[in-house]
N, C-alpha and C positions, 0 to 999 in steps of 0.2 A: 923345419925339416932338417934333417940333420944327412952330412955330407952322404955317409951311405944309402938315404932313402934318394937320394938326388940325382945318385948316379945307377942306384937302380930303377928310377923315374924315367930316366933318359933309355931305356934299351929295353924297357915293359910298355906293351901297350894297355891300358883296365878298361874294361869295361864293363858298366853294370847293368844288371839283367835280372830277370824272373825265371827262375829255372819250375820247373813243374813237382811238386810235391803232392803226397799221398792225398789229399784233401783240395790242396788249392796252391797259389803262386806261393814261388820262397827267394827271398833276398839272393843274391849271387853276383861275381864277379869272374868274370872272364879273364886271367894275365893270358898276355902274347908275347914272347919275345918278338923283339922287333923286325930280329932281320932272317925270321923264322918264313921257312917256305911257306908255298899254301899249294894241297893241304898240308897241316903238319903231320908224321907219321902217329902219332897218337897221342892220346890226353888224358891226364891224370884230375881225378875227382876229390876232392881233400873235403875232409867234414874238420871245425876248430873244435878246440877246449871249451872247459866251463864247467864239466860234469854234471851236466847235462840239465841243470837250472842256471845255466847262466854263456857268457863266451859272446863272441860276436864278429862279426867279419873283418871290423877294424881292429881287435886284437890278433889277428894271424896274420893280417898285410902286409908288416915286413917279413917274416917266415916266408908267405907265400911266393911272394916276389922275389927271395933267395933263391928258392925250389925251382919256382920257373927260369931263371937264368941259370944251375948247376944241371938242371934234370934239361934242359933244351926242348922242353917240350909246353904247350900251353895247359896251364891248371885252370880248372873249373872250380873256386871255392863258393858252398853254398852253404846258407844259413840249415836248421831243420826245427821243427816244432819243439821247444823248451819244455820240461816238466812243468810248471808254475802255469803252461794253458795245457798242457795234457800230457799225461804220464804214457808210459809204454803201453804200447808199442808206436805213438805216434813216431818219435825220432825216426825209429828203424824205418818205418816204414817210407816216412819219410826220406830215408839216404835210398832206400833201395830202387824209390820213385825217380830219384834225381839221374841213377845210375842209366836205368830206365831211359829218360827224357835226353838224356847227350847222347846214348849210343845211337837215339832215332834222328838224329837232327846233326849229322856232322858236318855238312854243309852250313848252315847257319853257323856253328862255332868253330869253324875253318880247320876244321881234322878229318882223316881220311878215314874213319869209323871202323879201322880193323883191328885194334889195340890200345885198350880199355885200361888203366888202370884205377883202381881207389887207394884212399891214404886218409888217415887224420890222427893228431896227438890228443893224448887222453881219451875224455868220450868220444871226440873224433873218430878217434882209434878202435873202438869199439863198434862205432857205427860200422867201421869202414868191415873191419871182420864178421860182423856180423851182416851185413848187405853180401859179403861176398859168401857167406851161405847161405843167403836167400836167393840169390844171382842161381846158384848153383841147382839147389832145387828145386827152384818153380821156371830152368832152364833159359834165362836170357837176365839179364847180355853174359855173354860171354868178355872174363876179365881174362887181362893180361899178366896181372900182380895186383899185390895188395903191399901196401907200405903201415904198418902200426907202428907209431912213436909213440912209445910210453902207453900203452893203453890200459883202458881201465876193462878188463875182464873177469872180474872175480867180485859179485857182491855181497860172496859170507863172508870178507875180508878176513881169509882164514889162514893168508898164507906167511912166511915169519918175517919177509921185509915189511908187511902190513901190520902184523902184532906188533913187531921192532917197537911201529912208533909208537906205541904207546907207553912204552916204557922209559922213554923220552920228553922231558918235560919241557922241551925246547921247541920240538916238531908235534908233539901230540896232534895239536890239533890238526895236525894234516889227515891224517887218521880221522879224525873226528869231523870234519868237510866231506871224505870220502864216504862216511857212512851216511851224512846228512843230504848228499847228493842222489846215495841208492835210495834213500828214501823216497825220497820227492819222485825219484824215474819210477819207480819198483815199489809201489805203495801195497800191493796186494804181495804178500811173499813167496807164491805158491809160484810169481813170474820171474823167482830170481833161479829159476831151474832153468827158465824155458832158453833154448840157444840162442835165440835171435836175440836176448837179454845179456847171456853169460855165454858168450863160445867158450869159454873154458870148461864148462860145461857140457859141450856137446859131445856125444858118443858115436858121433858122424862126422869124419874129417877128411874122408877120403875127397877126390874129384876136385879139390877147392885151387885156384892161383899158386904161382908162385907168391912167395912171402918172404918179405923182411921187418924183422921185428927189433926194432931198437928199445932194449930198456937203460936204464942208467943206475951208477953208484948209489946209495944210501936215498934209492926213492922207495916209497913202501911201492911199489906198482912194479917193481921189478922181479919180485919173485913170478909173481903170474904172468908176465911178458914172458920168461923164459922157458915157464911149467905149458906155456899155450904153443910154444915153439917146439919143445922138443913134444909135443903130442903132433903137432903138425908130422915133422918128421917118422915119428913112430909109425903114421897115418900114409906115408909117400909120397907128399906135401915138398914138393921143393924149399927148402926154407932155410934163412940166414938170420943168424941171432946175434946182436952185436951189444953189448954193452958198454955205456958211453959214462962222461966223467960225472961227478955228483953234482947235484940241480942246489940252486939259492931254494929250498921247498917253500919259504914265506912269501916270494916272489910269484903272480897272479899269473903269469904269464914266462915263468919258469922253464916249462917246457919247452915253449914257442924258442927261445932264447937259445935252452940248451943246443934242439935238432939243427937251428942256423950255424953252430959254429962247423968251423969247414970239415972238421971229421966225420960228422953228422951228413953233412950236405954230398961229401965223396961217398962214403955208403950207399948212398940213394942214388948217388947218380950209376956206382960201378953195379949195384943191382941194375937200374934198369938196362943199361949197357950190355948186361950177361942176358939181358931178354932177347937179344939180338931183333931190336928196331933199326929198321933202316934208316941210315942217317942219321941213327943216335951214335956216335963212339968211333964213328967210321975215322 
Protein backbone atom coordinates (compact mmCIF):
# COMPACT_ATOMS: atom_id res chain seq x y z
CA UNK A 1 0.00 0.00 0.00
CA UNK A 2 1.54 3.00 -0.90
CA UNK A 3 1.84 6.23 1.41
CA UNK A 4 -1.24 7.98 -0.23
CA UNK A 5 -3.65 4.87 0.02
CA UNK A 6 -2.69 4.87 3.77
CA UNK A 7 -3.49 8.03 4.56
CA UNK A 8 -6.47 7.99 2.64
CA UNK A 9 -7.27 4.61 4.66
CA UNK A 10 -7.12 6.34 7.77
CA UNK A 11 -9.99 9.12 7.26
CA UNK A 12 -12.37 6.67 4.73
CA UNK A 13 -14.52 4.28 6.09
CA UNK A 14 -15.33 1.09 2.97
CA UNK A 15 -17.59 -0.91 3.19
CA UNK A 16 -18.91 -3.55 0.95
CA UNK A 17 -22.27 -4.40 0.01
CA UNK A 18 -24.84 -5.63 -2.54
CA UNK A 19 -26.63 -2.68 -3.95
CA UNK A 20 -29.84 -3.83 -5.95
CA UNK A 21 -29.51 -4.13 -9.81
CA UNK A 22 -32.00 -4.26 -12.64
CA UNK A 23 -31.99 -8.24 -12.50
CA UNK A 24 -30.49 -9.25 -9.13
CA UNK A 25 -27.48 -8.15 -6.32
CA UNK A 26 -24.33 -6.02 -7.81
CA UNK A 27 -20.95 -5.78 -6.16
CA UNK A 28 -20.65 -2.27 -4.36
CA UNK A 29 -18.82 -0.20 -1.88
CA UNK A 30 -19.83 2.25 0.36
CA UNK A 31 -16.63 5.23 1.21
CA UNK A 32 -17.44 7.44 4.42
CA UNK A 33 -15.35 9.97 5.43
CA UNK A 34 -14.71 9.46 8.72
CA UNK A 35 -15.53 12.34 10.57
CA UNK A 36 -18.57 12.90 8.15
CA UNK A 37 -21.87 13.80 10.16
CA UNK A 38 -24.78 11.40 10.01
CA UNK A 39 -26.72 11.82 8.11
CA UNK A 40 -24.48 13.21 5.54
CA UNK A 41 -26.31 15.88 3.40
CA UNK A 42 -26.01 13.70 0.28
CA UNK A 43 -24.38 11.07 -1.76
CA UNK A 44 -22.80 10.54 -4.94
CA UNK A 45 -23.24 7.22 -7.13
CA UNK A 46 -20.11 6.67 -9.29
CA UNK A 47 -20.33 3.86 -12.00
CA UNK A 48 -16.00 2.89 -13.03
CA UNK A 49 -14.23 2.34 -16.54
CA UNK A 50 -13.78 -0.64 -18.66
CA UNK A 51 -15.96 0.21 -21.71
CA UNK A 52 -18.17 -1.56 -20.79
CA UNK A 53 -16.50 -5.29 -21.14
CA UNK A 54 -14.27 -4.99 -18.65
CA UNK A 55 -13.38 -2.43 -15.17
CA UNK A 56 -13.93 -3.23 -11.70
CA UNK A 57 -14.40 -1.78 -8.29
CA UNK A 58 -10.79 -2.31 -7.43
CA UNK A 59 -9.54 -0.29 -10.20
CA UNK A 60 -11.44 3.10 -9.24
CA UNK A 61 -10.56 2.70 -5.36
CA UNK A 62 -8.08 4.98 -5.29
CA UNK A 63 -10.10 7.54 -7.47
CA UNK A 64 -12.97 6.92 -5.36
CA UNK A 65 -11.40 7.32 -2.13
CA UNK A 66 -9.86 10.77 -3.52
CA UNK A 67 -13.61 11.90 -4.48
CA UNK A 68 -14.84 11.01 -1.17
CA UNK A 69 -12.40 13.02 0.91
CA UNK A 70 -12.30 16.40 -1.81
CA UNK A 71 -16.19 16.10 -2.55
CA UNK A 72 -16.88 15.62 1.54
CA UNK A 73 -19.48 13.60 0.93
CA UNK A 74 -19.93 9.50 0.97
CA UNK A 75 -19.70 7.77 -2.67
CA UNK A 76 -21.59 4.77 -3.37
CA UNK A 77 -19.38 2.95 -5.99
CA UNK A 78 -21.15 0.07 -7.72
CA UNK A 79 -20.22 -2.64 -10.13
CA UNK A 80 -23.10 -3.04 -13.25
CA UNK A 81 -23.77 -6.15 -15.57
CA UNK A 82 -20.58 -6.21 -18.16
CA UNK A 83 -21.23 -6.97 -21.99
CA UNK A 84 -19.35 -10.36 -22.06
CA UNK A 85 -22.87 -11.64 -19.80
CA UNK A 86 -25.19 -9.26 -21.42
CA UNK A 87 -25.15 -6.38 -23.80
CA UNK A 88 -27.38 -3.25 -23.70
CA UNK A 89 -29.44 -2.30 -22.11
CA UNK A 90 -28.35 -4.40 -19.14
CA UNK A 91 -25.45 -1.79 -17.81
CA UNK A 92 -28.04 0.99 -18.06
CA UNK A 93 -30.54 -0.51 -16.56
CA UNK A 94 -28.58 -1.71 -14.22
CA UNK A 95 -27.05 2.11 -13.00
CA UNK A 96 -30.54 3.43 -13.13
CA UNK A 97 -31.60 0.40 -10.69
CA UNK A 98 -28.73 1.17 -8.32
CA UNK A 99 -29.88 5.11 -8.51
CA UNK A 100 -33.09 3.71 -7.61
CA UNK A 101 -31.99 1.45 -4.67
CA UNK A 102 -29.78 4.37 -2.48
CA UNK A 103 -32.34 7.03 -2.92
CA UNK A 104 -35.01 4.31 -1.16
CA UNK A 105 -32.70 3.38 1.58
CA UNK A 106 -30.81 6.40 3.10
CA UNK A 107 -31.07 5.42 6.32
CA UNK A 108 -29.01 2.25 5.80
CA UNK A 109 -26.28 4.15 3.76
CA UNK A 110 -26.18 6.98 6.35
CA UNK A 111 -27.53 10.09 3.97
CA UNK A 112 -30.14 12.21 4.37
CA UNK A 113 -31.87 11.16 0.86
CA UNK A 114 -32.47 14.68 -0.43
CA UNK A 115 -29.55 15.26 -2.85
CA UNK A 116 -28.71 12.59 -5.30
CA UNK A 117 -25.91 12.75 -7.17
CA UNK A 118 -24.34 10.34 -10.19
CA UNK A 119 -20.83 10.31 -11.79
CA UNK A 120 -18.62 7.83 -13.50
CA UNK A 121 -15.30 8.02 -15.88
CA UNK A 122 -15.59 6.45 -19.30
CA UNK A 123 -18.59 3.95 -19.53
CA UNK A 124 -19.01 5.12 -16.11
CA UNK A 125 -19.62 8.25 -17.44
CA UNK A 126 -22.05 7.19 -19.91
CA UNK A 127 -23.96 5.23 -17.42
CA UNK A 128 -24.08 7.91 -15.29
CA UNK A 129 -25.68 10.38 -18.24
CA UNK A 130 -27.61 8.18 -19.47
CA UNK A 131 -29.41 6.90 -15.89
CA UNK A 132 -29.82 10.60 -15.49
CA UNK A 133 -32.25 10.52 -18.36
CA UNK A 134 -33.83 7.63 -17.32
CA UNK A 135 -34.20 9.28 -13.70
CA UNK A 136 -35.71 12.01 -15.56
CA UNK A 137 -38.26 10.31 -17.60
CA UNK A 138 -39.75 7.39 -15.92
CA UNK A 139 -39.69 10.40 -12.93
CA UNK A 140 -37.70 9.25 -9.81
CA UNK A 141 -35.19 9.68 -8.12
CA UNK A 142 -34.67 12.96 -8.45
CA UNK A 143 -30.78 13.96 -8.99
CA UNK A 144 -28.89 16.64 -7.72
CA UNK A 145 -26.07 16.64 -10.61
CA UNK A 146 -24.43 14.37 -12.60
CA UNK A 147 -20.43 14.39 -12.88
CA UNK A 148 -19.22 12.73 -16.48
CA UNK A 149 -15.38 12.21 -16.59
CA UNK A 150 -14.30 11.50 -19.82
CA UNK A 151 -17.29 9.77 -21.04
CA UNK A 152 -17.77 7.69 -23.73
CA UNK A 153 -20.99 9.08 -25.57
CA UNK A 154 -20.63 8.64 -29.09
CA UNK A 155 -20.75 4.98 -30.65
CA UNK A 156 -20.49 6.05 -34.59
CA UNK A 157 -17.17 7.28 -33.22
CA UNK A 158 -17.51 10.00 -35.67
CA UNK A 159 -16.20 12.78 -34.07
CA UNK A 160 -12.37 14.26 -35.02
CA UNK A 161 -10.65 13.61 -31.56
CA UNK A 162 -11.92 9.98 -32.29
CA UNK A 163 -10.84 9.94 -36.12
CA UNK A 164 -7.67 11.83 -34.70
CA UNK A 165 -6.52 8.45 -33.55
CA UNK A 166 -6.54 6.77 -36.25
CA UNK A 167 -4.19 8.50 -37.93
CA UNK A 168 -1.80 7.91 -35.27
CA UNK A 169 0.02 5.00 -35.32
CA UNK A 170 1.15 5.35 -31.63
CA UNK A 171 -2.48 5.59 -30.05
CA UNK A 172 -4.64 3.81 -32.91
CA UNK A 173 -5.51 1.32 -31.15
CA UNK A 174 -7.21 3.29 -28.54
CA UNK A 175 -9.61 4.05 -31.38
CA UNK A 176 -9.67 0.62 -31.93
CA UNK A 177 -10.69 -0.67 -28.02
CA UNK A 178 -13.27 1.99 -28.24
CA UNK A 179 -15.04 0.46 -31.15
CA UNK A 180 -14.38 -3.06 -29.87
CA UNK A 181 -16.00 -2.05 -26.65
CA UNK A 182 -19.23 -0.57 -28.71
CA UNK A 183 -19.34 -3.79 -30.07
CA UNK A 184 -19.53 -6.07 -27.27
CA UNK A 185 -22.36 -3.29 -25.53
CA UNK A 186 -24.23 -2.45 -28.87
CA UNK A 187 -24.19 -5.53 -30.79
CA UNK A 188 -27.48 -4.86 -32.64
CA UNK A 189 -26.73 -1.33 -34.29
CA UNK A 190 -30.07 -0.04 -34.57
CA UNK A 191 -29.25 0.44 -30.41
CA UNK A 192 -26.50 2.73 -31.01
CA UNK A 193 -29.32 5.59 -31.77
CA UNK A 194 -31.27 4.71 -28.74
CA UNK A 195 -30.40 7.57 -25.83
CA UNK A 196 -30.09 5.57 -23.06
CA UNK A 197 -26.95 3.98 -25.27
CA UNK A 198 -25.78 7.25 -26.80
CA UNK A 199 -27.04 10.73 -24.94
CA UNK A 200 -25.29 12.25 -27.48
CA UNK A 201 -27.79 11.23 -29.34
CA UNK A 202 -30.72 12.21 -27.61
CA UNK A 203 -33.13 14.96 -29.09
CA UNK A 204 -34.42 15.33 -25.49
CA UNK A 205 -32.18 17.33 -23.01
CA UNK A 206 -34.33 19.45 -21.44
CA UNK A 207 -35.32 18.83 -17.47
CA UNK A 208 -32.05 16.71 -16.78
CA UNK A 209 -29.32 17.72 -13.41
CA UNK A 210 -26.99 19.99 -13.14
CA UNK A 211 -23.80 18.82 -15.13
CA UNK A 212 -20.15 18.79 -15.08
CA UNK A 213 -18.29 17.29 -17.86
CA UNK A 214 -14.66 16.89 -17.62
CA UNK A 215 -12.97 15.96 -21.01
CA UNK A 216 -9.10 16.06 -21.45
CA UNK A 217 -6.23 17.02 -24.05
CA UNK A 218 -5.43 14.66 -27.01
CA UNK A 219 -8.22 11.94 -25.65
CA UNK A 220 -10.24 10.70 -28.71
CA UNK A 221 -13.32 11.07 -26.09
CA UNK A 222 -13.08 14.56 -25.84
CA UNK A 223 -14.72 15.87 -28.80
CA UNK A 224 -18.06 14.25 -27.59
CA UNK A 225 -17.71 15.29 -23.86
CA UNK A 226 -17.75 18.76 -25.09
CA UNK A 227 -20.33 18.39 -28.36
CA UNK A 228 -22.70 16.64 -25.34
CA UNK A 229 -22.05 19.85 -23.02
CA UNK A 230 -22.65 22.48 -25.10
CA UNK A 231 -26.08 20.56 -26.38
CA UNK A 232 -26.79 20.30 -22.57
CA UNK A 233 -26.38 23.99 -22.53
CA UNK A 234 -28.25 24.75 -25.80
CA UNK A 235 -31.10 22.47 -23.89
CA UNK A 236 -30.87 24.89 -20.28
CA UNK A 237 -29.09 22.21 -18.86
CA UNK A 238 -26.96 23.95 -16.19
CA UNK A 239 -23.56 22.78 -17.22
CA UNK A 240 -19.67 23.17 -16.87
CA UNK A 241 -17.23 22.00 -19.28
CA UNK A 242 -13.67 21.74 -18.26
CA UNK A 243 -10.98 20.42 -20.07
CA UNK A 244 -8.18 18.73 -18.38
CA UNK A 245 -4.39 18.04 -19.28
CA UNK A 246 -3.55 14.91 -21.80
CA UNK A 247 -4.09 11.24 -20.50
CA UNK A 248 -0.91 8.47 -20.63
CA UNK A 249 -3.93 6.71 -23.42
CA UNK A 250 -1.78 3.22 -23.09
CA UNK A 251 -2.29 3.42 -19.52
CA UNK A 252 -5.73 0.92 -18.33
CA UNK A 253 -6.64 3.07 -15.88
CA UNK A 254 -5.60 6.45 -17.40
CA UNK A 255 -8.59 8.09 -16.59
CA UNK A 256 -9.00 7.14 -13.01
CA UNK A 257 -5.35 8.77 -12.57
CA UNK A 258 -5.97 11.79 -14.82
CA UNK A 259 -9.58 13.00 -12.74
CA UNK A 260 -7.41 12.26 -9.18
CA UNK A 261 -5.00 14.96 -9.83
CA UNK A 262 -6.03 17.95 -7.66
CA UNK A 263 -7.41 20.09 -10.76
CA UNK A 264 -9.68 17.43 -11.45
CA UNK A 265 -10.62 16.80 -7.89
CA UNK A 266 -11.32 20.95 -7.34
CA UNK A 267 -13.62 20.88 -10.23
CA UNK A 268 -15.83 18.54 -8.65
CA UNK A 269 -15.63 19.60 -5.64
CA UNK A 270 -16.31 23.64 -6.49
CA UNK A 271 -19.31 22.10 -8.80
CA UNK A 272 -20.93 20.43 -6.07
CA UNK A 273 -20.28 23.36 -3.78
CA UNK A 274 -22.12 25.72 -6.36
CA UNK A 275 -25.11 23.03 -5.64
CA UNK A 276 -25.38 24.71 -2.39
CA UNK A 277 -25.47 21.33 0.07
CA UNK A 278 -25.59 22.16 3.20
CA UNK A 279 -22.41 21.69 4.97
CA UNK A 280 -20.69 21.22 1.84
CA UNK A 281 -18.38 24.57 1.34
CA UNK A 282 -19.84 26.34 4.25
Amino acid sequence: MTERQQLQCSKIVVKELQAQGSLGKLPARLYRPVNAGKPAPGLIVFFHQGGFVGGSLDECDEFVRALTLRAGLPVLASSYTLACRQPFPAAVEDAYAVLRWVARRPNSLGWNGERLLCAGIEAGGNLAAASALMARDRGEPALAGQILIMPMLDPGLTTCSMRAMNSNPDVAGVADACAAAYRGYLPRVADRLHPYASPLQSSRLKGLPPALILSAEEDPLCDEAEQYGARLIAAGTRTLVRRLPPLPLQDGVARCNCAREQTALEEIAAFIGALRIPGIGD
